[in-house]
MARMIKOL-729805 format. One record per atom (N, C-alpha, C): x negated, y negated, z; residue number from 1; residue in three letters; atom name. Coordinates in steps of 0.05 Angstrom, whole numbers, plus 5000, padded with zeros to 4 digits. Atoms other than C-alpha are relative to their C-alpha. Example, Ala and Ser with C-alpha at 12.3 -4.5 7.8 and 13.67 -1.06 7.14 Angstrom:
BEGIN
px  py  pz  resi  resn  name
4982  5024  5000  1  ALA  N;
4754  5090  5156  1  ALA  CA;
4982  4976  5000  1  ALA  C;
5016  5024  4999  2  SER  N;
4727  5021  5143  2  SER  CA;
5015  4978  5014  2  SER  C;
//
This chain:
BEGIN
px  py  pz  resi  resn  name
4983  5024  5000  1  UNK  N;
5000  5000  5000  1  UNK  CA;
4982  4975  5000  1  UNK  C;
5019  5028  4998  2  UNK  N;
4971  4931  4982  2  UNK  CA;
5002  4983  5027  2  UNK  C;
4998  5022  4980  3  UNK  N;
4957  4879  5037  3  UNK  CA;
5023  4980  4999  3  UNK  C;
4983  5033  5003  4  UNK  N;
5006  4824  5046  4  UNK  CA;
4991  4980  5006  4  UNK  C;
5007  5016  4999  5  UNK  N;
4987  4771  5031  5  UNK  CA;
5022  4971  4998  5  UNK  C;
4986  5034  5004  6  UNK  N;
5012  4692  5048  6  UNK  CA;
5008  4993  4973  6  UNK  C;
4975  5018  5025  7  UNK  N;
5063  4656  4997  7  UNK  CA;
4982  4975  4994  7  UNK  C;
5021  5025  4994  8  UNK  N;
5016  4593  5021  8  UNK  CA;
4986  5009  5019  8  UNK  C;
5025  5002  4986  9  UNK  N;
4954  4578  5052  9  UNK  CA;
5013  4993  5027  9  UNK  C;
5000  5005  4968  10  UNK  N;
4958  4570  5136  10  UNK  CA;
4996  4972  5001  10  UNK  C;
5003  5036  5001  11  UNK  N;
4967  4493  5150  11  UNK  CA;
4973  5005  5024  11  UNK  C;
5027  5010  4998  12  UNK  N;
4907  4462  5156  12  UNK  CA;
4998  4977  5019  12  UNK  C;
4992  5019  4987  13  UNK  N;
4898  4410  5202  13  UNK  CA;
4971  4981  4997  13  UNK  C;
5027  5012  4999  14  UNK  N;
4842  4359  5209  14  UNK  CA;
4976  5011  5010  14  UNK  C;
5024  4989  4985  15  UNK  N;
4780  4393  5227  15  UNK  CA;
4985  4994  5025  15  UNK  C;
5007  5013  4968  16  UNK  N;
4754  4384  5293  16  UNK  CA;
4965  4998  5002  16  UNK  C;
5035  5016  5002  17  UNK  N;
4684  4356  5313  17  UNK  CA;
4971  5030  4996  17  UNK  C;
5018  4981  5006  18  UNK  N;
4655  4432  5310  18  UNK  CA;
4999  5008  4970  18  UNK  C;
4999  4997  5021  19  UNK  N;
4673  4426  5242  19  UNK  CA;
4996  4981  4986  19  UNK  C;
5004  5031  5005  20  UNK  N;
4644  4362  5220  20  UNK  CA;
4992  4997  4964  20  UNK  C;
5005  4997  5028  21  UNK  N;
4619  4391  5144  21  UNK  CA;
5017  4984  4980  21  UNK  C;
4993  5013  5021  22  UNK  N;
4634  4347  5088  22  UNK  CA;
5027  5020  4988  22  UNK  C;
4984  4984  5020  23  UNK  N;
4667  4404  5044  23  UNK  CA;
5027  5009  5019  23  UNK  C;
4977  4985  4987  24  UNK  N;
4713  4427  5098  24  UNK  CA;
5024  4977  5004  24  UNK  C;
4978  5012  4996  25  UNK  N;
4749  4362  5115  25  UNK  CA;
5013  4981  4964  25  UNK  C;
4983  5011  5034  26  UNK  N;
4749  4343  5029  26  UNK  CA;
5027  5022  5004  26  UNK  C;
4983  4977  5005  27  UNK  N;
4789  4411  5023  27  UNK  CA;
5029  4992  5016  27  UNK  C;
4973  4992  4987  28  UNK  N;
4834  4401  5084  28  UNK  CA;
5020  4967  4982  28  UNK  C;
4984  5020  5012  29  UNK  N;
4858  4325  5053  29  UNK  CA;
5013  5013  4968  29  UNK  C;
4982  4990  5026  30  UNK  N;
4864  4360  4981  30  UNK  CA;
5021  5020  5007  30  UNK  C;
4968  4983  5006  31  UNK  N;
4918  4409  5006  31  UNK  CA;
5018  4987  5015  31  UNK  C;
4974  5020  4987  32  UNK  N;
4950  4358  5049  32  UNK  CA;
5008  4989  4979  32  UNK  C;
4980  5017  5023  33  UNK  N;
4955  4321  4985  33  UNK  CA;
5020  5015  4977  33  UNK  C;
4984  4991  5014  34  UNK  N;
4983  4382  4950  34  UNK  CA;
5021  5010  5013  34  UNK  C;
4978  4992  4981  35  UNK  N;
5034  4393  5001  35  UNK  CA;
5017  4982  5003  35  UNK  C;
4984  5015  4994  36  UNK  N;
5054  4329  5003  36  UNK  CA;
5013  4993  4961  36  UNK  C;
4987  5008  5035  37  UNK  N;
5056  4318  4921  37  UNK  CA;
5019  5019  4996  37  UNK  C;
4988  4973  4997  38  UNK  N;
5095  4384  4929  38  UNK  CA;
5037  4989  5008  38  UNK  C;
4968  5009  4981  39  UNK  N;
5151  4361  4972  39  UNK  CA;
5007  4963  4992  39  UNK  C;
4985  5009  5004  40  UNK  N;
5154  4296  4946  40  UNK  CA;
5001  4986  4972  40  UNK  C;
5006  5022  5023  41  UNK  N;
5123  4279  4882  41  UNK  CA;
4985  4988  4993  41  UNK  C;
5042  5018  5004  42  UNK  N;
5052  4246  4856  42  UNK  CA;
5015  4981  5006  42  UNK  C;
4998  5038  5002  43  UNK  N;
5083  4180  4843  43  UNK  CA;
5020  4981  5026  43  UNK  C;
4987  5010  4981  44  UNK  N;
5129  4176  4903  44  UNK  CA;
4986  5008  5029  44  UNK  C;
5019  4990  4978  45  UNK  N;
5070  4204  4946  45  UNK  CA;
4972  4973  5010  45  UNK  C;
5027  5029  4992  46  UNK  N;
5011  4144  4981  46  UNK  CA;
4982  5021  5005  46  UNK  C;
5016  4989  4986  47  UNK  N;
4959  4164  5011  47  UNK  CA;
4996  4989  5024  47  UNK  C;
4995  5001  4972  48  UNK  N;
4978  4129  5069  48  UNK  CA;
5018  5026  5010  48  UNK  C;
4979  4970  4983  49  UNK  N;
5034  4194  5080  49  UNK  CA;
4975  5021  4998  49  UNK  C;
5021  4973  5005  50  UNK  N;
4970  4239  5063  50  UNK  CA;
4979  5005  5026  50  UNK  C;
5015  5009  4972  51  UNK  N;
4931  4209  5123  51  UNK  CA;
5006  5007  5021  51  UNK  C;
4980  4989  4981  52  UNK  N;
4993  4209  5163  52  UNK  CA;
5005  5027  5013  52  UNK  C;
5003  4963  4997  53  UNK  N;
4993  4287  5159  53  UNK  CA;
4982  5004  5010  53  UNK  C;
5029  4998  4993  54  UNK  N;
4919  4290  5175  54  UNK  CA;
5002  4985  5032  54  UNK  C;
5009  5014  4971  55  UNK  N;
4925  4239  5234  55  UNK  CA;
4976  4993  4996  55  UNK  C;
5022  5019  5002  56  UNK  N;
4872  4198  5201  56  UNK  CA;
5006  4977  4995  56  UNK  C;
4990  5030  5013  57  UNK  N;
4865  4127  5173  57  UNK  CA;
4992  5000  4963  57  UNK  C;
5007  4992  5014  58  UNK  N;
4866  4113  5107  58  UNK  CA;
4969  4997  4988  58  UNK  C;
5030  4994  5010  59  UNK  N;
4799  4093  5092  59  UNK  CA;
4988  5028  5007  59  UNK  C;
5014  4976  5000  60  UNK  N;
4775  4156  5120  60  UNK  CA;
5007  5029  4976  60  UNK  C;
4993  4994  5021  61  UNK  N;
4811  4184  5056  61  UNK  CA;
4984  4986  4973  61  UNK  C;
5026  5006  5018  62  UNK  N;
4765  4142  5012  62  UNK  CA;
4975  5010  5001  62  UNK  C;
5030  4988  5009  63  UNK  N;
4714  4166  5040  63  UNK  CA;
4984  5026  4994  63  UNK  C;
5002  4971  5008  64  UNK  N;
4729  4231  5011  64  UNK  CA;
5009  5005  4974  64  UNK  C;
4986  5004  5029  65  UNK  N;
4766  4213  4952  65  UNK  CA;
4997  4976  4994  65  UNK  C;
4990  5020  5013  66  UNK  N;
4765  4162  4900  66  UNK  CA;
5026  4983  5004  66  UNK  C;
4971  5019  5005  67  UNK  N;
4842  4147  4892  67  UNK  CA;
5010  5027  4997  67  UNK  C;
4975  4975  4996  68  UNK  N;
4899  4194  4893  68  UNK  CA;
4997  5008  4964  68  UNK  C;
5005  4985  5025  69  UNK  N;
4887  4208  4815  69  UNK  CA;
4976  5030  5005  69  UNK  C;
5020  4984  4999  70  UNK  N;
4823  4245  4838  70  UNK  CA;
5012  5026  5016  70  UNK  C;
4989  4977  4992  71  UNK  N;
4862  4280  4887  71  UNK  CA;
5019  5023  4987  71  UNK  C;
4984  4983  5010  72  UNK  N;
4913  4307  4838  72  UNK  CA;
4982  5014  4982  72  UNK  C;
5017  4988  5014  73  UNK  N;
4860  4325  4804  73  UNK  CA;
4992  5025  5006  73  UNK  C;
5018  4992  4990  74  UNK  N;
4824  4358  4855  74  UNK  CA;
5018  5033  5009  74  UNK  C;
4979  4991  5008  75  UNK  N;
4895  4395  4857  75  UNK  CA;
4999  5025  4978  75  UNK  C;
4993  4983  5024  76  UNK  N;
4898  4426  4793  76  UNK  CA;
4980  5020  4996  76  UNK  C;
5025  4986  4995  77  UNK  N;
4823  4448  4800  77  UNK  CA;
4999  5028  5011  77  UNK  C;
4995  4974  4973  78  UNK  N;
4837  4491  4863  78  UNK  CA;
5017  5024  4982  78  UNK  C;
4985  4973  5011  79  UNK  N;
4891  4527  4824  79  UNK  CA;
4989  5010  4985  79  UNK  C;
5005  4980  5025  80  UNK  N;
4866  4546  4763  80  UNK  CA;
4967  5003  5009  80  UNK  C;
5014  4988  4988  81  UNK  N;
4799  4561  4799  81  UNK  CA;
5003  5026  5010  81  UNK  C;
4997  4983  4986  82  UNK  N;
4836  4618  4828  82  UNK  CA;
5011  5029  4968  82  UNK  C;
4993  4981  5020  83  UNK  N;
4864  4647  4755  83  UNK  CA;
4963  5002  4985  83  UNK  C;
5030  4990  5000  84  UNK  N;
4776  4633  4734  84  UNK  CA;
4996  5021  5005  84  UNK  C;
5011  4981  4990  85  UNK  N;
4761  4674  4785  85  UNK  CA;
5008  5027  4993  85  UNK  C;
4990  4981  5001  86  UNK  N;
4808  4731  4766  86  UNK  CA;
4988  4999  4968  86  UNK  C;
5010  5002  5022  87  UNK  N;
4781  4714  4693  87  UNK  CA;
4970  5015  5000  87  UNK  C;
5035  4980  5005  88  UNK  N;
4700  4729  4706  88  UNK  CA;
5010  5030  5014  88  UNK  C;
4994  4970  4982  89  UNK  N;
4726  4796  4752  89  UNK  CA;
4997  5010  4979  89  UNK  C;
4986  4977  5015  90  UNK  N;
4761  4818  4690  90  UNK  CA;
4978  5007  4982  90  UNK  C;
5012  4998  5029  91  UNK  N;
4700  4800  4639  91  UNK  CA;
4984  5016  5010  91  UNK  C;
5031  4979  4994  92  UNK  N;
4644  4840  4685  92  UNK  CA;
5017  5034  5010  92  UNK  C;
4983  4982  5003  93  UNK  N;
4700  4895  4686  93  UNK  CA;
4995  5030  4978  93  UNK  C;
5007  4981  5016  94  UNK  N;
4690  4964  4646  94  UNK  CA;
5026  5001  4995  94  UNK  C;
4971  4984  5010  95  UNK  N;
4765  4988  4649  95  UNK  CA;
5012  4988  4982  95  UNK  C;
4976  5005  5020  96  UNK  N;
4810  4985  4594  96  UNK  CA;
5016  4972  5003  96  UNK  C;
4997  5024  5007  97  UNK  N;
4835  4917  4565  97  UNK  CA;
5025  4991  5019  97  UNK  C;
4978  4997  4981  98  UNK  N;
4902  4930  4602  98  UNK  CA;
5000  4990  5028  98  UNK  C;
5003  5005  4977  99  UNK  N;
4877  4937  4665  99  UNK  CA;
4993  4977  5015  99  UNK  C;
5010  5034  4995  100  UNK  N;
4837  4875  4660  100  UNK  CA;
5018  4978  5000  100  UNK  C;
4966  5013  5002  101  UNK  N;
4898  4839  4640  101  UNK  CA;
5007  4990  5029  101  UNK  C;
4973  5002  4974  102  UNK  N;
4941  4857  4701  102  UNK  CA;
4981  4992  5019  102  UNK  C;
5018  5011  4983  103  UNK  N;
4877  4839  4742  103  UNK  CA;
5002  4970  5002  103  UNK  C;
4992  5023  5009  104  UNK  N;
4887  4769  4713  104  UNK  CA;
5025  4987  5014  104  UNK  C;
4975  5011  5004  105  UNK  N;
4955  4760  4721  105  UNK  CA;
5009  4999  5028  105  UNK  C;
4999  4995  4976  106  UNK  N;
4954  4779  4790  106  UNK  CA;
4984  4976  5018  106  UNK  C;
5014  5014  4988  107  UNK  N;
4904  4727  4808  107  UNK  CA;
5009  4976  4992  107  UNK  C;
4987  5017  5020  108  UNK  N;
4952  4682  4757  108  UNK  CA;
5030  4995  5017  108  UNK  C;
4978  5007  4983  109  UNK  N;
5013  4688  4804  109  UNK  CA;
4992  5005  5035  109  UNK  C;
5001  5012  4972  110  UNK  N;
4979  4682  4872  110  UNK  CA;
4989  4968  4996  110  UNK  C;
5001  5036  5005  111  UNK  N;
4953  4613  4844  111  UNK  CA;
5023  4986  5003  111  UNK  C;
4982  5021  5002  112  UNK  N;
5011  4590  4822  112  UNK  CA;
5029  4999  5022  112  UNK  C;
4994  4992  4970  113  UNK  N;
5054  4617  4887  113  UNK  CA;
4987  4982  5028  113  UNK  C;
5021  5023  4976  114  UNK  N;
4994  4571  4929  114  UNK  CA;
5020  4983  5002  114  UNK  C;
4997  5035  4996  115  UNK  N;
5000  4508  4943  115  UNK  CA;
5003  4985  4983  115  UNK  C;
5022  5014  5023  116  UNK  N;
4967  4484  4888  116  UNK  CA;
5016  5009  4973  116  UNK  C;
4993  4986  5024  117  UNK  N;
5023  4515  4844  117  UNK  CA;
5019  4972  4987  117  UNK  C;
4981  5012  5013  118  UNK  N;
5071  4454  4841  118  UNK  CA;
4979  4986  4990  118  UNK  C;
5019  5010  5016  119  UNK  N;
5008  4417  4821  119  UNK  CA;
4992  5007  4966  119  UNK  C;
5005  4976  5024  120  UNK  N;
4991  4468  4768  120  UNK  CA;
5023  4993  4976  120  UNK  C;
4988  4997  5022  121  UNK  N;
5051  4468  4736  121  UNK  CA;
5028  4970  4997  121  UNK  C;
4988  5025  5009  122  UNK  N;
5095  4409  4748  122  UNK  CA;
4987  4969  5003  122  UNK  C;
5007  5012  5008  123  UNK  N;
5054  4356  4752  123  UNK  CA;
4992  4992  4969  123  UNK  C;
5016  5004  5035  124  UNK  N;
5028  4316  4679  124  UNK  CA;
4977  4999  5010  124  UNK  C;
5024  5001  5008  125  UNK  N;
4970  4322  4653  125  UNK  CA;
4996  4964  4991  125  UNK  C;
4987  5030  5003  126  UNK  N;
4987  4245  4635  126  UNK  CA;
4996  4981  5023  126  UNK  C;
5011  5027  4963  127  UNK  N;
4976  4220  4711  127  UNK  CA;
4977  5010  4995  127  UNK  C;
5028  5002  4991  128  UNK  N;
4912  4234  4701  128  UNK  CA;
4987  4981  4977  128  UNK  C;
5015  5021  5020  129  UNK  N;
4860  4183  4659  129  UNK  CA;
4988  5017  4990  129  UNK  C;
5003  4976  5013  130  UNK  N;
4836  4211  4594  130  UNK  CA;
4975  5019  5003  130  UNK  C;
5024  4982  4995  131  UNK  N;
4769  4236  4624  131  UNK  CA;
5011  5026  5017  131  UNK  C;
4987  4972  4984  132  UNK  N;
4805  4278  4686  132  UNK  CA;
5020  5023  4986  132  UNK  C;
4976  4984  5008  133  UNK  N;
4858  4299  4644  133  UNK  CA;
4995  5010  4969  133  UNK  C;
5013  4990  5026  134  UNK  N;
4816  4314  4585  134  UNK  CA;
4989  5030  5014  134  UNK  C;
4999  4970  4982  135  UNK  N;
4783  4363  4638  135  UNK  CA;
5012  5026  5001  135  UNK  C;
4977  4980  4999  136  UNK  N;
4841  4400  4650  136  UNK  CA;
5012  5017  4978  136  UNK  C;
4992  4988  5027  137  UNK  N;
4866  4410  4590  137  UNK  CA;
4977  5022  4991  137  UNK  C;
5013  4975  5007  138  UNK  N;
4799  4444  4575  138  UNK  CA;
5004  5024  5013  138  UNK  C;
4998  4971  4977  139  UNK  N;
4802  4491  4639  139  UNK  CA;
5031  5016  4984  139  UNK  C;
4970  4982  5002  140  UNK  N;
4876  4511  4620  140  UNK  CA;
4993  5013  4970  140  UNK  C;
5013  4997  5031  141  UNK  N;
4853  4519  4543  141  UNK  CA;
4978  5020  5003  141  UNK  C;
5011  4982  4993  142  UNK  N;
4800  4566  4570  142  UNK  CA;
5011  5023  5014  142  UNK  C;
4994  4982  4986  143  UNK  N;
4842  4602  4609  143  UNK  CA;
5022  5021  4981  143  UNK  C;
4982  4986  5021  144  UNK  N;
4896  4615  4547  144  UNK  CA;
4977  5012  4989  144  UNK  C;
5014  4988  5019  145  UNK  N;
4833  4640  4506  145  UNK  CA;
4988  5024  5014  145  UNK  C;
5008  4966  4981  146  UNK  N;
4807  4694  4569  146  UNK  CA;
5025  5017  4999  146  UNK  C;
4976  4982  4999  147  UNK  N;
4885  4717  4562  147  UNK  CA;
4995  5010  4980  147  UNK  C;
4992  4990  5025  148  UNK  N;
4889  4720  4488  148  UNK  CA;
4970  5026  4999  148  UNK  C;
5014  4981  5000  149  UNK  N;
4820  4755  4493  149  UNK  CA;
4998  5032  5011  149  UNK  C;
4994  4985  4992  150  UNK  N;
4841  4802  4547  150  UNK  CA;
5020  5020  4980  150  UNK  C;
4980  4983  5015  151  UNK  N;
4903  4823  4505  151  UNK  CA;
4985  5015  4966  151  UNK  C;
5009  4980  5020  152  UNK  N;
4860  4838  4431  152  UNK  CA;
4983  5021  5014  152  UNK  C;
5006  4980  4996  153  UNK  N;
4812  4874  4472  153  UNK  CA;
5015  5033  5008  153  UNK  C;
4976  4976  4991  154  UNK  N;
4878  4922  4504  154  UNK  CA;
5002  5007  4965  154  UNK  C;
4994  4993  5031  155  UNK  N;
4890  4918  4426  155  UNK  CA;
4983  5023  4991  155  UNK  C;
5028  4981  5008  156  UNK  N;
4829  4951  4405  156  UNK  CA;
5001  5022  5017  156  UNK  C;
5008  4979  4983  157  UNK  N;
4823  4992  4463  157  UNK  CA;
5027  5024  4994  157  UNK  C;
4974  4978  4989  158  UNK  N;
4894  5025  4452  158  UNK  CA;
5015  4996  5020  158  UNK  C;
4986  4995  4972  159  UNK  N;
4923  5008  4520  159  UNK  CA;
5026  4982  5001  159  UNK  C;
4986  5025  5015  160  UNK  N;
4952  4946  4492  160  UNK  CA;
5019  5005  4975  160  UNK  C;
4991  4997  5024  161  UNK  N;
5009  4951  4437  161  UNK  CA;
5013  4972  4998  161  UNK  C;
4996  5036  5006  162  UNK  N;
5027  4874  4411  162  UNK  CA;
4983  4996  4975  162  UNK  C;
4998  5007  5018  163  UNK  N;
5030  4849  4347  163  UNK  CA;
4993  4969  4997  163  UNK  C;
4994  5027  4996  164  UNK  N;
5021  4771  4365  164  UNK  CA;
4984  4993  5032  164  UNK  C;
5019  5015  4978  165  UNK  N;
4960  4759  4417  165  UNK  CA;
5007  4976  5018  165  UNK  C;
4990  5022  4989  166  UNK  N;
4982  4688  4423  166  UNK  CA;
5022  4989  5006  166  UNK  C;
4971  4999  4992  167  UNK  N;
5051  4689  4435  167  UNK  CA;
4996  5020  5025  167  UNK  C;
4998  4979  4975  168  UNK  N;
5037  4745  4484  168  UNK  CA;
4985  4982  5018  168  UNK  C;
5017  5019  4979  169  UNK  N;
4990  4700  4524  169  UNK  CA;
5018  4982  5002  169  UNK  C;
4979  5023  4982  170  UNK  N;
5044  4636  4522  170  UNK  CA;
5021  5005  5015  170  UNK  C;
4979  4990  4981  171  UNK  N;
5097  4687  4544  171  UNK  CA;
4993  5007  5032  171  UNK  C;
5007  4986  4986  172  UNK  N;
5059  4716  4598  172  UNK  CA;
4988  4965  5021  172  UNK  C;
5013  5020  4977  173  UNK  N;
5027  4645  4627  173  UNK  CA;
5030  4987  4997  173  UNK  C;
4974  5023  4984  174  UNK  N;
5095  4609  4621  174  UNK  CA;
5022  5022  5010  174  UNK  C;
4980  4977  4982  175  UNK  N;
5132  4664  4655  175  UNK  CA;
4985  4998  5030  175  UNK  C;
5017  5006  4974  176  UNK  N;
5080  4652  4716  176  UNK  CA;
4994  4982  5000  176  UNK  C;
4992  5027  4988  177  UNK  N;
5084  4580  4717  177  UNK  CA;
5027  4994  5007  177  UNK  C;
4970  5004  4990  178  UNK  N;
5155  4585  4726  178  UNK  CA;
5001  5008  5032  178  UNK  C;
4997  4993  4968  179  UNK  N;
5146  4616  4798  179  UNK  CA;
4994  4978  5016  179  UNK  C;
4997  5028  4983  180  UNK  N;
5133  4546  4819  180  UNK  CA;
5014  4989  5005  180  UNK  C;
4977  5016  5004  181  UNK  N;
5193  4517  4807  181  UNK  CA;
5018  5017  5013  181  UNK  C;
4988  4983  4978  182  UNK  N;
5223  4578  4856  182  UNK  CA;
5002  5012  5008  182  UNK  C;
5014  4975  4977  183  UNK  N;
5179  4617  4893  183  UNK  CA;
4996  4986  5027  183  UNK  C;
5006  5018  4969  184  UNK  N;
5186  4588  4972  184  UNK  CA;
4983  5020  5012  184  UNK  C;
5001  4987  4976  185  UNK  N;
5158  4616  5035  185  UNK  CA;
5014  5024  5005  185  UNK  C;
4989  4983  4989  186  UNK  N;
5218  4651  5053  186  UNK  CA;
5008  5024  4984  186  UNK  C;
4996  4975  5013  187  UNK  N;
5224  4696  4992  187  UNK  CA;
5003  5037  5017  187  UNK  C;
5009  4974  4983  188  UNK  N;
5238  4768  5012  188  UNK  CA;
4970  5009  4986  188  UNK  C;
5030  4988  5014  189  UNK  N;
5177  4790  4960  189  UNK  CA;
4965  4980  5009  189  UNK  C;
5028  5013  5006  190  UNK  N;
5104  4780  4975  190  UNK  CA;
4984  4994  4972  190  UNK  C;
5012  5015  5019  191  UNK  N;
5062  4749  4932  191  UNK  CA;
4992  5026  4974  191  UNK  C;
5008  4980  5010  192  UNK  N;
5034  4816  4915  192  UNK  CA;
5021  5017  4986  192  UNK  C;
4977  4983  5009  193  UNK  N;
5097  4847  4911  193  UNK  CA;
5011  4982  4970  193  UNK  C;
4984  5011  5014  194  UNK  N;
5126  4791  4860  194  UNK  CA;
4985  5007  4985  194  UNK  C;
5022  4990  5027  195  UNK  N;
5058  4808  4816  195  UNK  CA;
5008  5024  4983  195  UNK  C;
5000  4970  5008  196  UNK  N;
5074  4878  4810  196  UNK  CA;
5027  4999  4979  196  UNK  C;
4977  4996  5012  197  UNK  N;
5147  4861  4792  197  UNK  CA;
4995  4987  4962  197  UNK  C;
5006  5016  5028  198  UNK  N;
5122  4813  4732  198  UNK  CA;
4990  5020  4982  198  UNK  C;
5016  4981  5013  199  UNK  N;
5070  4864  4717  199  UNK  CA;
5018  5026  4981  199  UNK  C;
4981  4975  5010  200  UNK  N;
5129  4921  4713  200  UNK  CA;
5017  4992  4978  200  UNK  C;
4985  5007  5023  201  UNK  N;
5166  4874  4666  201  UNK  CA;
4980  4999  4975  201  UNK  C;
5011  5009  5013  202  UNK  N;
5110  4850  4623  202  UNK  CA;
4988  5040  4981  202  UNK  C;
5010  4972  5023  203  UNK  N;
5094  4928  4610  203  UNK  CA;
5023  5015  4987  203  UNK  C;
4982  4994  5010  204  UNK  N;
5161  4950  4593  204  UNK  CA;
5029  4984  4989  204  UNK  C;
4987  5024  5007  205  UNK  N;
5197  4891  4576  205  UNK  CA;
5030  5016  5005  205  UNK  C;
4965  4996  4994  206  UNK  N;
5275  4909  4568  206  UNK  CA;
5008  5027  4988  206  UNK  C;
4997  4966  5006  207  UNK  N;
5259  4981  4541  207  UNK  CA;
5031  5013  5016  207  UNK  C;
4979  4983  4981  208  UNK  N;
5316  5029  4552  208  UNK  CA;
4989  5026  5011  208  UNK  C;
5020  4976  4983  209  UNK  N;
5299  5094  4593  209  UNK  CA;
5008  5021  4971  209  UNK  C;
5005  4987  5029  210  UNK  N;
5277  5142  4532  210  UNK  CA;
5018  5022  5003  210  UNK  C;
4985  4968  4991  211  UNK  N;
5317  5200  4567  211  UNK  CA;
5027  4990  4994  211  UNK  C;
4972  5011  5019  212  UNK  N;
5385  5165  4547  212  UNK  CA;
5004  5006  4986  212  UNK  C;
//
């Protein structure tokens, strides 16, 4: 049986003086700010309410961030950092194209399930200026080309049957950005569990049972 794993990350709180590291209190303001762009919105979100959460001031938010663009930025990063990572796994991987795949996709709907998921997928690419959001665009544009790649190699290998690489990759990533828009906390399915269910669709789509 797989682990269960959290819907979201454990609230974070301001780091305390045994934790004084640079990197630890950037991180805890970027998921306060995706928690709060979350619940209420980039453009109806300050970074005075981001502070507020923290129980800091806001300069002490400058002096970790530029401007709330950087933070949504810093946002979108975290997520698709987490479908990367399931990306190199799959490339230093031996097993079958398939397998690699569902390895992906799995690391593709605990991202977007995070925190970091309403960022991911309902935020624009548009709030950002065209250098940040030129960025992005690459990362996500890399991440459709490790899919489409995953899926010819299942091709080749046999494990894979699909006619349409790239249609199979926009089906498969906009079917797991949709879990943003209504995957909560209180779901009965874990994170893990919702994977498997995608997974169970994505291999047998609306097949009827052959024994019929």
């Amino acid at each position: 049986m797989s682990a269960r794993l959290p819907s979201r990350q454990q609230p974070r709180a301001w780091p305390s003086r045994r934790h004084r590291d640079h990197a630890s209190k950037r991180d805890a303001i970027v998921l306060a700010a995706a928690r709060a762009f979350s619940r209420r919105g980039f453009h109806q979100t300050s970074l005075d309410d981001i502070a507020r959460e923290l129980g800091i001031s806001k300069p002490t938010v400058y002096y970790y961030v530029e401007n709330k663009e950087q933070l949504l930025f810093e946002c979108f990063r975290a997520g698709l950092a987490v479908i990367e990572e399931g990306l190199k796994k799959a490339e230093s991987s031996s097993v079958s194209g398939r397998e690699r795949l569902a390895l992906v996709i799995r690391h593709y709907v605990r991202a977007v399930a995070s925190d970091f998921g309403w960022c991911m997928t309902r935020a624009e690419d548009q709030d950002l200026g065209p250098e940040l959001g030129g960025h992005i665009r690459q990362l996500k544009a890399g991440i459709d080309r490790g899919l489409r790649a995953l899926i010819e190699a299942g091709i080749k290998d046999g494990s894979i049957t699909c006619t349409d690489p790239k249609m199979a990759a926009f089906a498969m990533a906009g079917a797991c950005n949709w879990i943003a828009h209504w995957y909560r906390e209180n779901q009965p399915l874990t994170v893990e569990e919702l994977a498997d269910r995608f997974l169970a669709f994505f291999a047998d789509g609306l097949r009827t049972d052959p024994s019929r």
